[in-house]
ZADO-1210 file (C-alpha; in nm, 4 decimals, padded with zeros to 6 digits):
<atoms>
<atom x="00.0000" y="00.0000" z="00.0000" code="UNK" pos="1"/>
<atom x="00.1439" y="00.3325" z="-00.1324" code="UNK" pos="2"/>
<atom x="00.2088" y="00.6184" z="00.1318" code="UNK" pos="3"/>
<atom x="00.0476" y="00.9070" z="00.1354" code="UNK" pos="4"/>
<atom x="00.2267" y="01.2506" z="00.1807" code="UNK" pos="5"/>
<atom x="00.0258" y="01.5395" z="00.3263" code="UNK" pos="6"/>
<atom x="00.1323" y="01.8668" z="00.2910" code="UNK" pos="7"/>
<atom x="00.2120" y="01.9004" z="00.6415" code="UNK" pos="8"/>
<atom x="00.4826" y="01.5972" z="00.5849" code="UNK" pos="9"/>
<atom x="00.6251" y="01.8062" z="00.2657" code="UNK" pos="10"/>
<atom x="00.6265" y="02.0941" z="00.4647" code="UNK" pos="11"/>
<atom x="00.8487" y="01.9462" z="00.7147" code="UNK" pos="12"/>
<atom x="01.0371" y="01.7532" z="00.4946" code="UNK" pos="13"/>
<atom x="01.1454" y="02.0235" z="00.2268" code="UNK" pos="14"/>
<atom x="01.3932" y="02.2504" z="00.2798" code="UNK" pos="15"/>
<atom x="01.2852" y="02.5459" z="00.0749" code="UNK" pos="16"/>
<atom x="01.6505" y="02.7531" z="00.0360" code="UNK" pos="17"/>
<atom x="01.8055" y="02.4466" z="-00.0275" code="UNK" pos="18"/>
<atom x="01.5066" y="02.3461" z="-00.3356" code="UNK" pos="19"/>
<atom x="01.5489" y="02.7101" z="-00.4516" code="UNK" pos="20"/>
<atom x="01.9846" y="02.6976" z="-00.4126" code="UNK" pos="21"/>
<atom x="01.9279" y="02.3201" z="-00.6090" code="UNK" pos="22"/>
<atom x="01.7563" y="02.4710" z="-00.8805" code="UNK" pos="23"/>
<atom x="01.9517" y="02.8097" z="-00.9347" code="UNK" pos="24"/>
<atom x="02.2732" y="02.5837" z="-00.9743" code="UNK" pos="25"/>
<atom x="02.1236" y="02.3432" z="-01.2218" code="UNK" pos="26"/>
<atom x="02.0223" y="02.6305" z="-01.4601" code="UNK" pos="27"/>
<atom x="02.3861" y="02.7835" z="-01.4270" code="UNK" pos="28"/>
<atom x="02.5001" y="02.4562" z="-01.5304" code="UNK" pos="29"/>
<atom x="02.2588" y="02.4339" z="-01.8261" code="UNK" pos="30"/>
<atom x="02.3430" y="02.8004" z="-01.9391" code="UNK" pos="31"/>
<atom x="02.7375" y="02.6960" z="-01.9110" code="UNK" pos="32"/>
<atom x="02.5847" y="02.3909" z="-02.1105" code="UNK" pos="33"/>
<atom x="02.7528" y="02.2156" z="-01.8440" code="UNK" pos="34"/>
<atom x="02.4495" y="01.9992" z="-01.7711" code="UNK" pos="35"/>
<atom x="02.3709" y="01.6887" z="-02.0298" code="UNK" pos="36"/>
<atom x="02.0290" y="01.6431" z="-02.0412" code="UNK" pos="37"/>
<atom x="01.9806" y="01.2081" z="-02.1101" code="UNK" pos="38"/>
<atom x="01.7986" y="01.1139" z="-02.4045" code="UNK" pos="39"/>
<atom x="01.4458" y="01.0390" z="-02.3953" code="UNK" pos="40"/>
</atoms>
């Protein structure tokens, strides 16, 4: 039986600088075309 996140668990789980720092450095990599995307 799957489990069931509630946005309370997400909440406490996620670390929102750290999601927002993640994401800022994977689009500098991509602009420095530094990031390989894998074929689909």
């Amino acid at each position: 039986m799957p489990h069931l996140l509630t946005r309370a668990d997400v909440e406490d789980l996620l670390d929102f600088g750290g999601a927002i720092a993640c994401l800022e450095g994977a689009f500098q990599d991509q602009a420095r075309a530094s990031l390989t995307d894998p074929l689909r």
